[in-house]
VEXDREN-2710 file (C-alpha; in Angstrom, 1 decimal):
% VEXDREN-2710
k/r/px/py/pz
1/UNK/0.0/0.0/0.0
2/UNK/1.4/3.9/-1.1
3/UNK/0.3/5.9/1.5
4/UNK/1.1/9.5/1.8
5/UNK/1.0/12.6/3.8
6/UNK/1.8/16.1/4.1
7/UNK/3.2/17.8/7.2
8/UNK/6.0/20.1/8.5
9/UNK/8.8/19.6/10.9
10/UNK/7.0/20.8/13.9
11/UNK/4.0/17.7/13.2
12/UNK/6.6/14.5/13.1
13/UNK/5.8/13.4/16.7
14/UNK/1.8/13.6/16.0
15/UNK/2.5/11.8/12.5
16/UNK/4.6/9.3/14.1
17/UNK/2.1/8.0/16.1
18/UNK/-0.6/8.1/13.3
19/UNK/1.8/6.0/11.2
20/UNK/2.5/2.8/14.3
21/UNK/-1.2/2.6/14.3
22/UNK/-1.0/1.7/10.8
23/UNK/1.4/-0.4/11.1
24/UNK/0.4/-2.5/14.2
25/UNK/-2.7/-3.0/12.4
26/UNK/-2.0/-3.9/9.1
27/UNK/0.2/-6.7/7.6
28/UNK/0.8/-5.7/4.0
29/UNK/4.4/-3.7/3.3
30/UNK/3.6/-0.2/3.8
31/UNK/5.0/2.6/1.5
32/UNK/5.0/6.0/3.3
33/UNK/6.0/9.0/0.9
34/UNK/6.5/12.3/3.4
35/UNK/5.9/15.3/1.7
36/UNK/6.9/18.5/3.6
37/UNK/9.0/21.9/2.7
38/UNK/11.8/20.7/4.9
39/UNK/12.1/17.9/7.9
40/UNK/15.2/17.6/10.2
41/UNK/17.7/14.9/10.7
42/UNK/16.1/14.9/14.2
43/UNK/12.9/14.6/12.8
44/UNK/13.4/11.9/10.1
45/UNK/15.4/9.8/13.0
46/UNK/12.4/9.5/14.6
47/UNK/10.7/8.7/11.8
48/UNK/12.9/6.0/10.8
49/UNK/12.4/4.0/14.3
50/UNK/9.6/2.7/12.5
51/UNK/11.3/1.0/9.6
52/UNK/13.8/-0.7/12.4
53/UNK/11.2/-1.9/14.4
54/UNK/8.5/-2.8/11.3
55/UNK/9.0/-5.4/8.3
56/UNK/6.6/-3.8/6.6
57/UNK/7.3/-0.1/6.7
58/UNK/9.6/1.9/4.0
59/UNK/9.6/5.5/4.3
60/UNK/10.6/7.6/1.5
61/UNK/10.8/11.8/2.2
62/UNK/9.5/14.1/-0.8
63/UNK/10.9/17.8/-0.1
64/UNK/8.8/20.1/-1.7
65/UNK/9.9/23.3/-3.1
66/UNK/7.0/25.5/-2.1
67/UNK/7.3/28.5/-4.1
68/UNK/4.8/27.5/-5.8
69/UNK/2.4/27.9/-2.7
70/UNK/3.1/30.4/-0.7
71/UNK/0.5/32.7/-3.0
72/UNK/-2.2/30.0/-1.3
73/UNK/-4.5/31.0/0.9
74/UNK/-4.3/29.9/4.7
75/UNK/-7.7/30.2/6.0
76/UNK/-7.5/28.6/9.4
77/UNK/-4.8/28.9/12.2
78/UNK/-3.4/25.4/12.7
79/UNK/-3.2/24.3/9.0
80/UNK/0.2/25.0/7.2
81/UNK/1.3/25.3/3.6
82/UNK/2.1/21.7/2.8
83/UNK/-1.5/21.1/3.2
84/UNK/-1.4/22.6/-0.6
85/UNK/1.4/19.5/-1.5
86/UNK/-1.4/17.1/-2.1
87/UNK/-2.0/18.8/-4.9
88/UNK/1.1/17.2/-6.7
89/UNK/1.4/13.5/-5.4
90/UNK/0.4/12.1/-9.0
91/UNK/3.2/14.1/-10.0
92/UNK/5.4/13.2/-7.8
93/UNK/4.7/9.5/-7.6
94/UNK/4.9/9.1/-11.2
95/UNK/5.0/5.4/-11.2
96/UNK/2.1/4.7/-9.0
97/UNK/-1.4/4.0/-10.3
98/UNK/-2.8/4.5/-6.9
99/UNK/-2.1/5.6/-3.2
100/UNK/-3.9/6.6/-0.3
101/UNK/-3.5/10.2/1.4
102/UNK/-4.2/10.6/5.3
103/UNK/-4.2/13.4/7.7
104/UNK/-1.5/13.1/10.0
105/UNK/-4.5/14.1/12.9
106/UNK/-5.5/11.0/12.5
107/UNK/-5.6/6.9/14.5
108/UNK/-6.0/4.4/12.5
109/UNK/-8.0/1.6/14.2
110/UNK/-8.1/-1.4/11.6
111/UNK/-7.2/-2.8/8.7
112/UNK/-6.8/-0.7/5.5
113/UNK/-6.7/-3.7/2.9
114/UNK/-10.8/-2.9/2.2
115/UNK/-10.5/0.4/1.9
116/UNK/-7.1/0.3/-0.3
117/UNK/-8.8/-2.6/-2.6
118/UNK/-11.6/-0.1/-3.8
119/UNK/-12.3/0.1/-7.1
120/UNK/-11.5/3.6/-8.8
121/UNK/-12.3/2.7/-12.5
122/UNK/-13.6/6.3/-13.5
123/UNK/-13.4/8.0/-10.3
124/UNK/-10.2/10.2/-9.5
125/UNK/-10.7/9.5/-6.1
126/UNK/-12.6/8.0/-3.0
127/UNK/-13.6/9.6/0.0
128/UNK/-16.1/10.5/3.3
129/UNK/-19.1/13.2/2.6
130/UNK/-18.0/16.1/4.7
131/UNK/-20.9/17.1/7.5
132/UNK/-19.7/19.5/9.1
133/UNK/-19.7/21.5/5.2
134/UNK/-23.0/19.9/4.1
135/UNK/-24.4/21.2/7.1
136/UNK/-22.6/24.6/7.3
137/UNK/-23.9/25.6/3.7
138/UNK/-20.5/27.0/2.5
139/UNK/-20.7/30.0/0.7
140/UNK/-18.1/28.1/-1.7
141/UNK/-20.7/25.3/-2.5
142/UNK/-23.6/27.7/-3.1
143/UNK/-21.7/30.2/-5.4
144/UNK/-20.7/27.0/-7.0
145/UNK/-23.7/25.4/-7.2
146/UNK/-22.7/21.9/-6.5
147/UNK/-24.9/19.9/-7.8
148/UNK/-26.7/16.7/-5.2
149/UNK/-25.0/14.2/-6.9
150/UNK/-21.2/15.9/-6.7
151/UNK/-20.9/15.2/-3.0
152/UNK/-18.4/17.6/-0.7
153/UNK/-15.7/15.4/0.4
154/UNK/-13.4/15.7/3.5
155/UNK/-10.0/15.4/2.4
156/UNK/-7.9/14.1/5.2
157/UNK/-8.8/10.7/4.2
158/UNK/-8.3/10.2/0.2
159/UNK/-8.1/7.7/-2.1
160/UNK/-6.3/8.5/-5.1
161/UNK/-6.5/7.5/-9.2
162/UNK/-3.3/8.5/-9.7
163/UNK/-2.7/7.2/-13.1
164/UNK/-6.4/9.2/-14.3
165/UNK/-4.9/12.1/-12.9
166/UNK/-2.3/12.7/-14.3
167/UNK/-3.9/11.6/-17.7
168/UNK/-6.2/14.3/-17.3
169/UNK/-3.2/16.6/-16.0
170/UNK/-5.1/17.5/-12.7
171/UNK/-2.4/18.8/-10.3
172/UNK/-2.0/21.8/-12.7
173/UNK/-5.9/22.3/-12.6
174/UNK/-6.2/22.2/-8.8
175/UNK/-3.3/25.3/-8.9
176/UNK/-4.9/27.3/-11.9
177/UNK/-7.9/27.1/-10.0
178/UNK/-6.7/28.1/-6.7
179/UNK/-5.7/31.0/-8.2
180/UNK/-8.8/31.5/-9.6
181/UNK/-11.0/30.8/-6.9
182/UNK/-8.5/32.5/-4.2
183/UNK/-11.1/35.1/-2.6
184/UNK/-13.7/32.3/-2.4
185/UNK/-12.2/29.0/-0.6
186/UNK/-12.2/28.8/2.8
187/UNK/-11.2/25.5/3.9
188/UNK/-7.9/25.7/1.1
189/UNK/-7.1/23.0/-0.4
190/UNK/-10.4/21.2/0.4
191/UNK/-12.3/23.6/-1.5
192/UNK/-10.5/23.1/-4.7
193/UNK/-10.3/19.6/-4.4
194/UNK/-14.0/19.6/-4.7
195/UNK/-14.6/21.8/-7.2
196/UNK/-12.1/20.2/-9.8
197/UNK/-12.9/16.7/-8.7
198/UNK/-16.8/17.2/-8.4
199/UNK/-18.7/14.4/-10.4
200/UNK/-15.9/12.1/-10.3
201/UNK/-15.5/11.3/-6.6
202/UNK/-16.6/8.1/-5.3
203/UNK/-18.1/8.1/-2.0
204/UNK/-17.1/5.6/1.2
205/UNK/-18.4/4.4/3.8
206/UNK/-17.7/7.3/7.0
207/UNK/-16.0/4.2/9.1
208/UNK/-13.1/5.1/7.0
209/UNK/-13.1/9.4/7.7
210/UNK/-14.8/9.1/11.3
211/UNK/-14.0/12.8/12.5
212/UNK/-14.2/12.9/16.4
213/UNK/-16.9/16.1/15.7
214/UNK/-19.4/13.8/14.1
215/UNK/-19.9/11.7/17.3
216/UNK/-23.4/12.9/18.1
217/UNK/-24.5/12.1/14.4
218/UNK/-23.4/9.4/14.0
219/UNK/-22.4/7.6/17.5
220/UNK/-23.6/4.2/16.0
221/UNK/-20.5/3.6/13.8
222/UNK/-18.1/5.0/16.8
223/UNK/-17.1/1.8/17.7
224/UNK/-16.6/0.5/13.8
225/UNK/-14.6/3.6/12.8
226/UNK/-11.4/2.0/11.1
227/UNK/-9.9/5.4/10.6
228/UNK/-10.4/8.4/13.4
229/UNK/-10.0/12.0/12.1
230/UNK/-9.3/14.1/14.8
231/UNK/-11.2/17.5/12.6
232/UNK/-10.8/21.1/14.3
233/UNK/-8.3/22.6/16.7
234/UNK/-8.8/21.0/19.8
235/UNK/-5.9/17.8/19.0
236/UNK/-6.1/14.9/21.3
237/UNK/-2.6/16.0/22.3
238/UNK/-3.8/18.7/24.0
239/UNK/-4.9/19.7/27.4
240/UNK/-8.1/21.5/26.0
241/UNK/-9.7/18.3/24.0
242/UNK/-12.7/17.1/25.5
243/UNK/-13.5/14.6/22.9
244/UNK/-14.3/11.0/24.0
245/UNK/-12.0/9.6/21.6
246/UNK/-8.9/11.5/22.8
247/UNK/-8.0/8.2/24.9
248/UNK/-7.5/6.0/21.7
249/UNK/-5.2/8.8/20.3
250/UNK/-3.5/8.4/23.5
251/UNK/-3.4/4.6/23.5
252/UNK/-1.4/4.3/20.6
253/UNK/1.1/7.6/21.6
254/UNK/1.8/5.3/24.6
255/UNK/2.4/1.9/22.8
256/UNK/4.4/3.9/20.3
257/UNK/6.7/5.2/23.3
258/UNK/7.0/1.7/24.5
259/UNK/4.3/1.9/27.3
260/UNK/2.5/-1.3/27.2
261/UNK/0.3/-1.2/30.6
262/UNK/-1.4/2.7/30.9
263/UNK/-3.0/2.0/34.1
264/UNK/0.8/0.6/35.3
265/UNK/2.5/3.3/34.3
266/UNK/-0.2/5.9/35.4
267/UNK/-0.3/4.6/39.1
268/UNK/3.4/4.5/38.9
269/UNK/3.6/8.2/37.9
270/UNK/1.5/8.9/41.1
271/UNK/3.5/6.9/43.5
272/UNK/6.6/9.0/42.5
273/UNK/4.6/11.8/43.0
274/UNK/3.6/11.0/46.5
275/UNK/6.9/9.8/47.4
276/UNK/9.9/8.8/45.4
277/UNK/14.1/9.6/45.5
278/UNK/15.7/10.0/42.3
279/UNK/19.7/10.9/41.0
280/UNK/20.3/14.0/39.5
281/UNK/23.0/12.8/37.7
282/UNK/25.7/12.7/39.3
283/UNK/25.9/15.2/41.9
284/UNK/22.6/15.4/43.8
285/UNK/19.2/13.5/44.8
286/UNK/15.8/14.6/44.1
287/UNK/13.3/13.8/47.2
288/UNK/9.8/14.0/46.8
289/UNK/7.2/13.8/49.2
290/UNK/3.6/14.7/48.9
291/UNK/4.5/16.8/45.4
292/UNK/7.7/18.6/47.2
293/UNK/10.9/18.3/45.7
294/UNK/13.7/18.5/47.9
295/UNK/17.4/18.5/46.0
296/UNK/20.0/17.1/48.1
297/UNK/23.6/17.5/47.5
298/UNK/25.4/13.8/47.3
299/UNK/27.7/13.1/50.0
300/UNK/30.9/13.0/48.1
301/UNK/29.5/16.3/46.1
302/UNK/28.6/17.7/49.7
303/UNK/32.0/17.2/51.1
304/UNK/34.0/18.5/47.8
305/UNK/32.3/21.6/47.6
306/UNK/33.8/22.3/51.6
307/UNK/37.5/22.2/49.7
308/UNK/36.4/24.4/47.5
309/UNK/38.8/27.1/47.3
310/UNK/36.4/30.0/46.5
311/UNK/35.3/29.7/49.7
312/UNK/39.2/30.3/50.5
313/UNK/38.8/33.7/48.6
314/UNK/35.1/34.6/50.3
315/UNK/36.4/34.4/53.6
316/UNK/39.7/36.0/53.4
317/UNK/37.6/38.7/51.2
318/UNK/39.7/38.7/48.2
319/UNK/38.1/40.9/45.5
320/UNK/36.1/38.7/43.8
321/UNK/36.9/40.7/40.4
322/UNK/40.7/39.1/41.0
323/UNK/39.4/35.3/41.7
324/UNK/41.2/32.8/39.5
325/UNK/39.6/30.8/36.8
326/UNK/38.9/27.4/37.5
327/UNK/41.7/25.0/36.7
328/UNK/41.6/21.1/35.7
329/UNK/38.5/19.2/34.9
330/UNK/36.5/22.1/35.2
331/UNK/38.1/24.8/33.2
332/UNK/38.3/21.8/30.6
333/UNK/34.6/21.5/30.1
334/UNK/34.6/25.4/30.3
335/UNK/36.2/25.3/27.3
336/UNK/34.6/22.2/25.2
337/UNK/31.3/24.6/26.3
338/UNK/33.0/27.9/25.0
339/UNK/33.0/25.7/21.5
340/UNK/29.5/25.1/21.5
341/UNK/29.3/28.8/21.8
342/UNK/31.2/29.4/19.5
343/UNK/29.4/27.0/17.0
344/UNK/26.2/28.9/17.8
345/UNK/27.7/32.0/17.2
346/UNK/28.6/30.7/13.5
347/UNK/25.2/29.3/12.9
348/UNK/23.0/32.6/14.0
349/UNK/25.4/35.0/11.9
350/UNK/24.9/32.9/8.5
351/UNK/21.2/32.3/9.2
352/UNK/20.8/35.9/10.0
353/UNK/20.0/35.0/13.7
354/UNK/20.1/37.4/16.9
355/UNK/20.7/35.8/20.3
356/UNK/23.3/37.2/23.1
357/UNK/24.8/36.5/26.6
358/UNK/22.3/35.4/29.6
359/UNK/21.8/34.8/33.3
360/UNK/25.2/33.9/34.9
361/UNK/27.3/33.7/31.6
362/UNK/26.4/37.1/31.1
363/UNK/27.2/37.7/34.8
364/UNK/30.6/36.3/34.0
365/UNK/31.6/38.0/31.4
366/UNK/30.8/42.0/33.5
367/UNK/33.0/40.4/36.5
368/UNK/35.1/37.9/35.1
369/UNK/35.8/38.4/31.3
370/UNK/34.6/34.5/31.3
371/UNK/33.3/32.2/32.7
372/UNK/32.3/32.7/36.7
373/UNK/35.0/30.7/38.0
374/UNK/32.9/28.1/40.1
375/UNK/30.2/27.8/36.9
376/UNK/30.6/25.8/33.9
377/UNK/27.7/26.2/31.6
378/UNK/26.6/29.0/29.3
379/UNK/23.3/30.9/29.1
380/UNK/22.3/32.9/26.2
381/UNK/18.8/34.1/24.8
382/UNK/16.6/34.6/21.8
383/UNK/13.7/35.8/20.4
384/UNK/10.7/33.8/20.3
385/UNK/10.6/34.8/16.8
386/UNK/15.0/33.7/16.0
387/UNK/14.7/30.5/18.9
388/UNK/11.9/28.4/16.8
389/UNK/14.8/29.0/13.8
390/UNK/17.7/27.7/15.6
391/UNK/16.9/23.7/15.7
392/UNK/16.8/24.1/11.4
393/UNK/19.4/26.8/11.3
394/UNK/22.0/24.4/13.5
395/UNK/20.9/21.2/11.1
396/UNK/21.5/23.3/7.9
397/UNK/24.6/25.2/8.8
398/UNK/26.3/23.9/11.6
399/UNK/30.1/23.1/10.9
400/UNK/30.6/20.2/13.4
401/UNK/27.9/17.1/12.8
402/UNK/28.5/16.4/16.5
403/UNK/27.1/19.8/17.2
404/UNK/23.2/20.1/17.3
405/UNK/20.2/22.1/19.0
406/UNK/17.6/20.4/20.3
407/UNK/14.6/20.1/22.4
408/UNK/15.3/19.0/25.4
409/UNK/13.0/17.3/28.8
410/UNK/14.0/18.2/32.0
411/UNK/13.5/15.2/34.2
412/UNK/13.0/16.8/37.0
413/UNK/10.4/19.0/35.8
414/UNK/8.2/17.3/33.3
415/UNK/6.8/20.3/31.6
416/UNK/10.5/22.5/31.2
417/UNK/11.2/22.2/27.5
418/UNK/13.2/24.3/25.6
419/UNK/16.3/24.3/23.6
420/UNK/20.3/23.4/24.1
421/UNK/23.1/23.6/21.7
422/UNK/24.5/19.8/22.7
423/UNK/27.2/17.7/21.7
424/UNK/26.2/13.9/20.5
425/UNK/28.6/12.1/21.8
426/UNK/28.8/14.1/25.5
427/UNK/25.5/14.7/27.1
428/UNK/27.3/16.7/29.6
429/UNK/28.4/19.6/27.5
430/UNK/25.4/22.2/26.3
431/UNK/24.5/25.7/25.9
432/UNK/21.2/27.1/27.2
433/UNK/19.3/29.0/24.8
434/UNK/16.0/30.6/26.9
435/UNK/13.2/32.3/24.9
436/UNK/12.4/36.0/24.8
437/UNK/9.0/37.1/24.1
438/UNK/7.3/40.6/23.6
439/UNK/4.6/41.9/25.8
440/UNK/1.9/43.8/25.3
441/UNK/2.6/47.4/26.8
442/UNK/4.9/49.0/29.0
443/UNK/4.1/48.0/32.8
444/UNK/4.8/49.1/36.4
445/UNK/7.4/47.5/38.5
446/UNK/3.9/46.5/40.7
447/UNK/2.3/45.4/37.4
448/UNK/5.7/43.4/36.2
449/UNK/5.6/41.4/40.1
450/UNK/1.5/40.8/39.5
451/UNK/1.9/39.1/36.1
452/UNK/5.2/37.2/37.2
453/UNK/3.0/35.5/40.3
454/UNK/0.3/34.7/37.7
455/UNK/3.1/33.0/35.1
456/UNK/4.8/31.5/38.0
457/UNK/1.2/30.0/38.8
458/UNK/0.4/28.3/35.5
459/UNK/4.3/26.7/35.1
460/UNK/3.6/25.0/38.4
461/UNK/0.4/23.8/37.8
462/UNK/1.6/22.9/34.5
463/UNK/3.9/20.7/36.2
464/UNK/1.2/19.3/38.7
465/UNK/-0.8/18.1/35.1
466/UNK/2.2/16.8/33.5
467/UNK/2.6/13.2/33.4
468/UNK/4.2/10.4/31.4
469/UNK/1.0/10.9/28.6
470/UNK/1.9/14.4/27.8
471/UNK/4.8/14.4/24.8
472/UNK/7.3/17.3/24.1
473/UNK/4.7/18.8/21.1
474/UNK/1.6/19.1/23.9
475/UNK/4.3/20.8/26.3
476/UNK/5.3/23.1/23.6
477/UNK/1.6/23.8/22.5
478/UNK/1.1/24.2/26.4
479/UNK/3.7/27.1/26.7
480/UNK/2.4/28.5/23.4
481/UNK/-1.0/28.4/25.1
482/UNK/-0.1/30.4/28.2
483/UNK/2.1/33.0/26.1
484/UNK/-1.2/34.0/23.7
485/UNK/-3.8/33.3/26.3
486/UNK/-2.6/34.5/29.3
487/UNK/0.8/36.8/28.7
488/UNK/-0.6/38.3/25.7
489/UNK/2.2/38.7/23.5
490/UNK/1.9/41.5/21.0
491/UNK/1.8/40.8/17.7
492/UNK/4.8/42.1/15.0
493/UNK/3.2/45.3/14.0
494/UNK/3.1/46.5/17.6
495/UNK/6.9/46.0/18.3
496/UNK/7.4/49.6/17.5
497/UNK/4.9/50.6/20.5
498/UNK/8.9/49.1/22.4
499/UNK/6.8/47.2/26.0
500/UNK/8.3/45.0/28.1
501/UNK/10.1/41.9/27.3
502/UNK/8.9/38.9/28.9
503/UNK/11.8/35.9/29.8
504/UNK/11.4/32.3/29.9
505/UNK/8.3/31.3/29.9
506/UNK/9.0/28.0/28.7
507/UNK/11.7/27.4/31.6
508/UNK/11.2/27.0/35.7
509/UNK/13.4/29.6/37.0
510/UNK/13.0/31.6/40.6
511/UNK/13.1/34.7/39.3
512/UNK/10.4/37.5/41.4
513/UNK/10.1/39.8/37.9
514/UNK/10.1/37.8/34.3
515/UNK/10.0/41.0/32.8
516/UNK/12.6/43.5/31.4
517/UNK/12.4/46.9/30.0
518/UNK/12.7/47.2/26.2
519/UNK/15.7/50.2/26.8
520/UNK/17.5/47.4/29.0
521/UNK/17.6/45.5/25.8
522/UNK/17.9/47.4/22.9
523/UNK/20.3/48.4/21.2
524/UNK/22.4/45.6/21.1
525/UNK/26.4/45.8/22.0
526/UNK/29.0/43.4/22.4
527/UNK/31.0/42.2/25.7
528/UNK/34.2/40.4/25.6
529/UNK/34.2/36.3/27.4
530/UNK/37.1/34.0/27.4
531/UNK/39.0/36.5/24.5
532/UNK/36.0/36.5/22.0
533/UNK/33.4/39.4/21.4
534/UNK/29.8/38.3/21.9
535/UNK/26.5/40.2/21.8
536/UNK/25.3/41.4/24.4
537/UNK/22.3/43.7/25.8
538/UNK/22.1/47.2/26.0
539/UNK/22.1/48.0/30.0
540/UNK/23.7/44.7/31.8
541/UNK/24.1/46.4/35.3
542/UNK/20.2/47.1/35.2
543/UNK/19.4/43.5/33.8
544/UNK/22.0/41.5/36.5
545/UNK/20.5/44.0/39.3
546/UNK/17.0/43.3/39.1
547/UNK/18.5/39.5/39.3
548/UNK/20.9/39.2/41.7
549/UNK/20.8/42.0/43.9
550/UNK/25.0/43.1/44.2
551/UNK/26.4/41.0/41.4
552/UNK/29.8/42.7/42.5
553/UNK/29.4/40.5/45.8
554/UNK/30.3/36.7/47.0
555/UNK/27.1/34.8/46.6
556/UNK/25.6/33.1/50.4
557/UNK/26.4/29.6/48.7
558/UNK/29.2/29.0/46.1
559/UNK/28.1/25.6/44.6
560/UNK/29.7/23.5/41.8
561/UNK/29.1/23.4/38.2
562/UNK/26.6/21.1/36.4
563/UNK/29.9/19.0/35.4
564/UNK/31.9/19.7/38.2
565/UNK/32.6/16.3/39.5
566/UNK/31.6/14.1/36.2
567/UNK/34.7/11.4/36.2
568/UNK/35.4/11.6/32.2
569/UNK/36.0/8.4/30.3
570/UNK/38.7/8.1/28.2
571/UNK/36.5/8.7/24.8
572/UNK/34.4/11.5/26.3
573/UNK/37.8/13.4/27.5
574/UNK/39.3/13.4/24.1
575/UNK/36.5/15.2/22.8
576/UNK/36.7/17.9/25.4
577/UNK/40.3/18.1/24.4
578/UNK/39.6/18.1/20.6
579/UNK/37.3/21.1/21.1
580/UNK/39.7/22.9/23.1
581/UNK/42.1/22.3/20.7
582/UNK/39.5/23.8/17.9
583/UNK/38.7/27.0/19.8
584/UNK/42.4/27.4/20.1
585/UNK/43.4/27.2/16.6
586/UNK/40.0/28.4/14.9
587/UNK/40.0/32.1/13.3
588/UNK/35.8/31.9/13.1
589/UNK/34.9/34.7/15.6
END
């Protein structure tokens, strides 16, 4: 069976799971032909689990040059351009005399083989009478004047003539008449599809389109619905759906995962909740009891940091401006980390990318030139607008393969997810990147504390909620949620109106005021760390202020870096010492 679908990066997870529920349900070798504008190596790795795990699963990617489409119309919020790419598959499958399109919003439920065995002589396609349009009266079908007989179709579920159709030269029509009809579709694609099809469209049985809106009209066939369409904005993998057949969305997400036994798993989530003790990694343990997290230093890590010889300097008050840098192991992994920054630097320049110095890296660089001498990570920041670029800038740019940005899932808490440059081979060496967003007017200080306590509110309720059944996209469509709902970001023509600046949102920091002035920011400079030039915001004094109080003073604890006290094997040291070696020899900043 050919079967096809249209997505972009940002859908892989939701398609992932739509394509194991095809494949734990049917037999027969399985063709899927991925048609987006670009996908990831991240992305198409995840993909590609299923053709290691499956027999019958190949997986072929189709990137489409969408010049073509970006004239299209994009009527509703959570549909993207490649919706438009169905328009070509004939094309593009030249070959093929038939395949069948799906919806990536979709579970299938049963076996395909009836459905795919349908007999197309005469028809260019199959598919399930839309009733949510038959009933809504379009203005589309009534300028039109669709006849009775030319049903309106739904076209996440479509069975294709592809041979007829490219007889009869059809994925030229459906663009020549897109452009024609451009002021009068509203459902894109859809629309057009109709029109041009209408008279030669075969109609199914709805088992095979079941859309999770139609439950009330047609209840009866719930439980024989071999495909489930999950139809409007309210996705199963969302907090918001209400739809009694989110759960079989979620049934396959978690046997796709490799959770077997829901209820297991579920009552395991809310033992550790009620009491469980975790590593941290290396240095510390994670205590919970009754939903509070206590973070223990280990005992080895306790009694290290007591040699620490900062606390030398502290106590003898030794300008903390004249400290030395951190020698050994950890200036080592300061340096393999000053290479990831330097990477990042390289990739945002040639994509046209801002980001600059955060937090205590930017702390470091005012009092130390580099690094803070007991740290040994790096915090920068974007724009919501540049961060969502990075993961695609880093896979078509970045110099060193080992080198990425990704998503990544704090253990500790389930719902932080945002981005790291990372290296592939050491886990322990990364750069924060932490979103920026624009807010919608210029507040009080009063206002700035108010609006903090409210964010503050929903990220730790958001972690109360989060469990092993939420993935990384619902956490992401979460935080997008509580930026556009309840922060109100401003929209790009209102930059000019220069309100606050709102930090981290997607992140759990502690943090009284998450907001910043926009003169604080803006314009950008640059600020010297570890002999390179890096940008850098406008007022840092005003910024590290607001943060730490006297930035100029010893802080009450001196702790250890994240890497500290990692014992390096003999593999992952001579990376750190091949990217030492890089930054010392390299001419790119």
């Amino acid at each position: 069976m050919n079967i096809c679908f249209c997505i972009n990066d940002g859908y892989v997870d939701i398609l992932k799971v739509c394509m194991y529920s095809i494949l734990v349900n049917n037999t027969k070798s399985i063709y899927f032909y991925i048609f987006s504008s670009f996908l990831s190596e991240e992305s198409k790795n995840k993909l590609n689990q299923l053709q290691e795990k499956f027999d019958n699963c190949k997986i072929r990617y189709e990137i489409i040059d969408n010049d073509v489409f970006k004239q299209f119309k994009l009527n509703l919020e959570y549909i993207s351009i490649e919706t438009y790419f169905r328009y070509i598959i004939a094309d593009i499958l030249s070959e093929e005399e038939k395949a069948l399109y799906i919806d990536a919003d979709t579970i299938i439920n049963g076996n395909l083989e009836k459905l795919y065995n349908t007999d197309l002589e005469g028809y260019y396609c199959a598919g399930v009478k839309d009733l949510y349009i038959e009933t809504k009266q379009t203005k589309l079908i009534n300028i039109l004047n669709l006849k009775a007989g030319n049903i309106y179709v739904n076209a996440g579920v479509l069975l294709l003539n592809l041979k007829l159709m490219r007889d009869d030269n059809i994925s030229q029509t459906f663009i020549d008449k897109t452009i024609e009809l451009k002021n009068i579709i509203e459902y894109q694609d859809q629309d057009i599809i109709n029109v041009v099809l209408a008279g030669k469209i075969k109609p199914i049985d709805s088992i095979y389109n079941f859309a999770n809106t139609n439950m009330h009209k047609e209840w009866k066939k719930c439980r024989q619905a071999v495909i489930i369409h999950y139809t409007g904005h309210k996705k199963p993998w969302l907090p918001k759906c209400h739809s009694k057949l989110k759960n079989v969305w979620r049934k396959y997400y978690l046997l796709s995962i490799g959770h077997k036994n829901l209820y297991q798993k579920y009552l395991q989530s809310l033992c550790e909740k009620i009491f469980s003790v975790k590593n941290n990694k290396w240095t510390h343990k994670t205590i919970t009891v009754l939903g509070i997290k206590l973070s223990l230093p280990k005992m080895k890590i306790f009694k290290k940091r007591k040699e620490n010889p900062y606390y030398y300097c502290k106590k003898h008050n030794i300008d903390i401006t004249k400290v030395p840098k951190a020698t050994g192991h950890i200036r080592n992994v300061q340096l393999a980390n000053l290479a990831l920054l330097l990477e990042l630097d390289y990739v945002c320049k040639k994509n046209n990318l801002k980001y600059w110095l955060d937090g205590g890296t930017l702390l470091g660089a005012i009092r130390h030139k580099g690094y803070i001498p007991w740290d040994d990570d790096i915090d920068t920041a974007m724009m919501r607008e540049d961060y969502e670029k990075v993961v695609d800038a880093f896979n078509l740019s970045s110099k060193n393969p080992d080198i990425f940005a990704g998503y990544y899932r704090n253990p500790i808490y389930p719902s932080q997810c945002f981005i790291k440059v990372q290296h592939r081979k050491c886990s322990y060496l990364f750069v924060d990147i932490f979103p920026w967003d624009y807010y919608g007017k210029k507040l009080t200080t009063e206002e700035q504390l108010k609006i903090s306590n409210e964010i503050k509110e929903l990220v730790v309720n958001l972690d109360k909620k989060t469990n092993i059944m939420i993935s990384d996209s619902e956490i992401k469509q979460i935080n997008h949620n509580i930026m556009h709902e309840k922060v109100l970001i401003i929209k790009d023509v209102e930059k000019e109106k220069k309100g606050d600046f709102v930090w981290g949102i997607d992140y759990h920091h502690v943090w009284n005021n998450w907001f910043t002035k926009y003169d604080v920011v803006y314009p950008f400079k640059t600020i010297e760390f570890e002999g390179y030039k890096f940008p850098c915001i406008n007022n840092p004094d005003a910024f590290l202020t607001r943060l730490y109080g006297n930035y100029m003073e010893y802080p009450k604890n001196i702790s250890c870096g994240h890497n500290m006290y990692k014992d390096l094997n003999e593999n992952e040291q001579k990376i750190v010492e091949s990217l030492i070696y890089e930054n010392l020899t390299s001419d790119v900043v």
